[in-house]
C-alpha positions as CSV (number, residue, x, y, z in Angstrom):
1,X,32.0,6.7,28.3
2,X,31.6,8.4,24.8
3,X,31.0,5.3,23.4
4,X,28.2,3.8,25.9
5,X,26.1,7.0,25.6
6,X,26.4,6.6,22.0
7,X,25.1,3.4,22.1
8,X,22.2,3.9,24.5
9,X,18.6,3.3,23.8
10,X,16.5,6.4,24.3
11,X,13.8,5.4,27.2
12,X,10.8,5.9,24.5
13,X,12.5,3.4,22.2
14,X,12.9,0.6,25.1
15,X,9.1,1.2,26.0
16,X,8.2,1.2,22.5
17,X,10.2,-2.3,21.9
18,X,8.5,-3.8,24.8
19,X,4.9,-3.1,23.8
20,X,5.7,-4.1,20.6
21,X,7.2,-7.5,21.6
22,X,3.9,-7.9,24.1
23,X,1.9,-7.5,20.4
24,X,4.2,-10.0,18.9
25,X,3.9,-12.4,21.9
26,X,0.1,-12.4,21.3
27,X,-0.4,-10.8,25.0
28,X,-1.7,-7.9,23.2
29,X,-4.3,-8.5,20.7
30,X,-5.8,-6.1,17.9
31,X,-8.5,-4.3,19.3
32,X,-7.1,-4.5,22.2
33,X,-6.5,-1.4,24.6
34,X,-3.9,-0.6,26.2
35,X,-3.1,0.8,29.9
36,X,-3.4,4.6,30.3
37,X,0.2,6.4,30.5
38,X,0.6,6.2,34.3
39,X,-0.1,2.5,34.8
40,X,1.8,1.6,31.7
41,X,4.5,3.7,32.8
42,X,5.0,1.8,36.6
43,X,4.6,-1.5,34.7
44,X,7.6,-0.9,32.4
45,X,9.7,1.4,34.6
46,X,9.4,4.3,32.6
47,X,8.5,7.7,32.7
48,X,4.8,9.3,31.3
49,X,7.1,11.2,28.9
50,X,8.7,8.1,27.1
51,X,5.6,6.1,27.1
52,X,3.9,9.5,25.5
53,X,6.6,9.3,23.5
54,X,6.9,5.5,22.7
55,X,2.9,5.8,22.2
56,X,3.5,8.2,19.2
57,X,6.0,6.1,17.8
58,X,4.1,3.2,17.4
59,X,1.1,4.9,16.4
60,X,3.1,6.1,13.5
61,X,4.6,2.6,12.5
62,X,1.1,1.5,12.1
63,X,1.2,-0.6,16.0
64,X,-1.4,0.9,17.7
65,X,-3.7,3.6,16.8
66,X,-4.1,6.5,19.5
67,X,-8.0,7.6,20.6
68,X,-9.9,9.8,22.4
69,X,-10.4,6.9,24.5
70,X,-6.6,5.8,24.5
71,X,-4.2,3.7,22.5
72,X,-5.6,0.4,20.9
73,X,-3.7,-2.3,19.1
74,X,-4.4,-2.0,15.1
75,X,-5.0,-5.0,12.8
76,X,-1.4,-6.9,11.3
77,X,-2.2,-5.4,7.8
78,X,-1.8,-2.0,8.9
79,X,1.2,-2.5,10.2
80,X,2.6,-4.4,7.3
81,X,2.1,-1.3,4.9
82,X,3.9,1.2,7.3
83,X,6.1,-1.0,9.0
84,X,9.1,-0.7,7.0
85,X,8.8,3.2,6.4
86,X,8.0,3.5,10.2
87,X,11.5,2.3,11.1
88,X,13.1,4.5,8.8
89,X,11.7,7.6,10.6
90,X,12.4,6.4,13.5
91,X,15.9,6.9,13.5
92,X,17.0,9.7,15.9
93,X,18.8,11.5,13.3
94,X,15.5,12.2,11.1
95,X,15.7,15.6,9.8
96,X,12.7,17.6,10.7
97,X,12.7,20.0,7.3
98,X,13.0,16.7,5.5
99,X,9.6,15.5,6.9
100,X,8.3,18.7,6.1
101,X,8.9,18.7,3.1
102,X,7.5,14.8,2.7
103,X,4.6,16.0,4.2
104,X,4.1,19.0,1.7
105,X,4.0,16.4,-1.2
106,X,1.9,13.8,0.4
107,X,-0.3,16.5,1.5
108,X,-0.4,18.3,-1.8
109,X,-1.5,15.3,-3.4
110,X,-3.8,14.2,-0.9
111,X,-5.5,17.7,-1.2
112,X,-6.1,17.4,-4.9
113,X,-7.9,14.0,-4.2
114,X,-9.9,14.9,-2.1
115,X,-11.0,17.1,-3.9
116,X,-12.9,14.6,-5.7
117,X,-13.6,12.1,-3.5
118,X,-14.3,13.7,-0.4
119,X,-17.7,13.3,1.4
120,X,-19.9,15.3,3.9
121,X,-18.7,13.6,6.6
122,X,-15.4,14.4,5.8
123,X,-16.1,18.3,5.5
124,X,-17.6,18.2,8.4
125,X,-14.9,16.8,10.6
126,X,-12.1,19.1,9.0
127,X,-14.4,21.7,9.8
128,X,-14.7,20.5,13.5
129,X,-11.2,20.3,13.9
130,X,-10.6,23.6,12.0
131,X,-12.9,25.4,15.1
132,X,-10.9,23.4,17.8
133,X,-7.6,24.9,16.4
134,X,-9.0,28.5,16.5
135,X,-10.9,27.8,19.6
136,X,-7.3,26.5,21.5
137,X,-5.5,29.8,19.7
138,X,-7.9,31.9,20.6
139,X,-7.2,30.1,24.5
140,X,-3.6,30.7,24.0
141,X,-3.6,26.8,24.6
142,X,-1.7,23.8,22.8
143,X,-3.5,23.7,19.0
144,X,-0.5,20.9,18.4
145,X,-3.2,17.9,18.7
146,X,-6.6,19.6,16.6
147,X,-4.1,20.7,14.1
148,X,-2.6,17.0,13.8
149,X,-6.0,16.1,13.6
150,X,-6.3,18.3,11.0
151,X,-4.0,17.3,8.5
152,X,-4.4,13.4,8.9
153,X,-8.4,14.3,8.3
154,X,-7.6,15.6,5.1
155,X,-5.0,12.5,3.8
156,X,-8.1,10.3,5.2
157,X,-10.7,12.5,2.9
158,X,-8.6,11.6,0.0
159,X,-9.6,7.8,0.5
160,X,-6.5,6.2,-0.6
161,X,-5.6,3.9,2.1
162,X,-2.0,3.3,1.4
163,X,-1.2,7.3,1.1
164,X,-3.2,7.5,4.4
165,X,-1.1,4.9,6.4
166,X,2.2,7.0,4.5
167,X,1.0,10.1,6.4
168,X,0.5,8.4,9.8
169,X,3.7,7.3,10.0
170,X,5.5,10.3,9.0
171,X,3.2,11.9,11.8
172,X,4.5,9.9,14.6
173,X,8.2,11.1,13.1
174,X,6.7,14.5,13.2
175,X,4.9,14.3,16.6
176,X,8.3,13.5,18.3
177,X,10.9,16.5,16.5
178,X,8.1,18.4,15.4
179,X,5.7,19.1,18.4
180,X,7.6,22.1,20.2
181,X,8.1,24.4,17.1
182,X,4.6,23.7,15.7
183,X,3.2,24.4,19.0
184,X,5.1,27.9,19.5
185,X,4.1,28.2,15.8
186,X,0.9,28.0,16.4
187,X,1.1,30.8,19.0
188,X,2.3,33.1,16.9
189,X,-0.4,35.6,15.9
190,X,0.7,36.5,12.4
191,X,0.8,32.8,11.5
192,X,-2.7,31.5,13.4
193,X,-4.4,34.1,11.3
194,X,-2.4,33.1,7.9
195,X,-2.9,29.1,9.0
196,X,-6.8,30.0,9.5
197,X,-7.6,31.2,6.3
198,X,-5.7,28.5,5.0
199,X,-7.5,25.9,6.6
200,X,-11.1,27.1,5.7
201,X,-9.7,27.5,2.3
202,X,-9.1,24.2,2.0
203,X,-12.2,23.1,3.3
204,X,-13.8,25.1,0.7
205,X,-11.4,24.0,-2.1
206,X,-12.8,20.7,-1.4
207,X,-16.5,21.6,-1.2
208,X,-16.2,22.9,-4.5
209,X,-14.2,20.1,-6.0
210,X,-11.1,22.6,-6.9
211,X,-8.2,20.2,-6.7
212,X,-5.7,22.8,-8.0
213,X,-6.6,25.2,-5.5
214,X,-7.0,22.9,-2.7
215,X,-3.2,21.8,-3.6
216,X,-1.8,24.9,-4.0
217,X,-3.4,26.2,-0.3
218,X,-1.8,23.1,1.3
219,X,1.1,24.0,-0.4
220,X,1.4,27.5,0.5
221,X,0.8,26.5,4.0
222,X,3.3,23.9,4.9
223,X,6.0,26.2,2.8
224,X,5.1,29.0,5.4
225,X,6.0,25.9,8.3
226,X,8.8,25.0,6.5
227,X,10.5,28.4,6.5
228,X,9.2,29.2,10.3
229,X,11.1,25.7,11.2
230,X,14.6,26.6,9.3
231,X,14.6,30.3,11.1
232,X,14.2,28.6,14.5
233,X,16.5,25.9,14.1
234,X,18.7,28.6,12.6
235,X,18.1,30.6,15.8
236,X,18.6,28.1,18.2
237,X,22.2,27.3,16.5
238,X,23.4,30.6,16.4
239,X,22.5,30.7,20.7
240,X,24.2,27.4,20.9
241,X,27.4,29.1,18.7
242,X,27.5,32.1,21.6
């Protein structure tokens, strides 16, 4: 019995294989859009949580790319530059501190690029997203999704298309051992304020083309994640040792 469970598939992995193999089978096409949660659920016999689930994954392997309007199948080429590293991180064993500490360097560098390269419309959607954060903390609602949005805005501003593709990946990794502590995170007074600042810093850093401060801001503030994440995982094994 051991053994089987061992051996399992997680239900977000089968659903995940099967929408992939549809791609592969040319039943889904890019630009295509897929069913919403519910329906895609009854046709695979699955849960809305492991298609959520399985949604994120693929969206971070480069498969499909998740909307306001849904998911929608992405173009072959994408998915040849993140395939590979998408599979990595899609083992169940990734180690969340690991990925935030990827992040930090992608991020860091990313920053400091687009610093230079960044345009309006880039400033102005980080600065959208940066008023739907303190908008949904100021709610005391979920800020998990604007602040995704976010961070993958910034990678984007950099306009380096393979780094971007890098960080979409390691988001779906992130979106799927990440998601509860950055949301409780989030909710944490202290830390909204501290993130705030941090994120209109950067969005100033890059209006005024200061690469080494926009780095050393994103820095700062995924080190401050990073030490939230080891005291809660050290937390929640010290209640499992009792």
């Amino acid at each position: 019995m051991h053994i089987r469970r061992l051996t399992e598939k997680p239900a977000y992995r089968r659903v995940a294989e099967d929408i992939e193999a549809m791609v592969e089978r040319g039943e889904l096409a890019p630009g295509d859009a897929l069913l919403p949660e519910r329906k895609l659920g009854e046709l695979l016999g699955a849960s809305r949580t492991a298609v959520r689930e399985a949604l994120a994954s693929l969206a971070g392997a480069g498969v499909i790319e998740l909307t306001g309007q849904g998911a929608i199948v992405r173009q072959r080429d994408v998915q040849a530059v993140s395939g590979a590293f998408g599979a990595l991180l899609a083992h169940e064993q990734a180690d969340v501190l690991e990925l935030l500490e990827t992040r930090e360097i992608i991020e860091s560098q990313a920053a400091r690029l687009a610093a230079q390269r960044s345009s309006i419309t880039d400033l102005h959607r980080l600065s959208l997203y940066a008023v739907e954060i303190e908008e949904a903390i100021a709610a005391r609602a979920d800020a998990t999704d604007p602040d995704t949005n976010f961070h993958l805005a910034l990678v984007a501003a950099a306009h380096n298309r393979t780094l971007e593709q890098v960080s979409r990946v390691l988001e779906g990794a992130m979106r799927r051992l990440y998601r509860p502590t950055r949301r409780v995170m989030l909710l944490d007074t202290d830390l909204a304020d501290a993130f705030r600042d941090e994120h209109w810093g950067v969005i100033e850093a890059l209006r005024g083309h200061d690469g080494a401060l926009a780095e050393e801001l994103i820095h700062h503030h995924i080190t401050r994640a990073v030490e939230f994440t080891r005291r809660a995982l050290a937390e929640g094994e010290g209640e499992g040792e009792g």
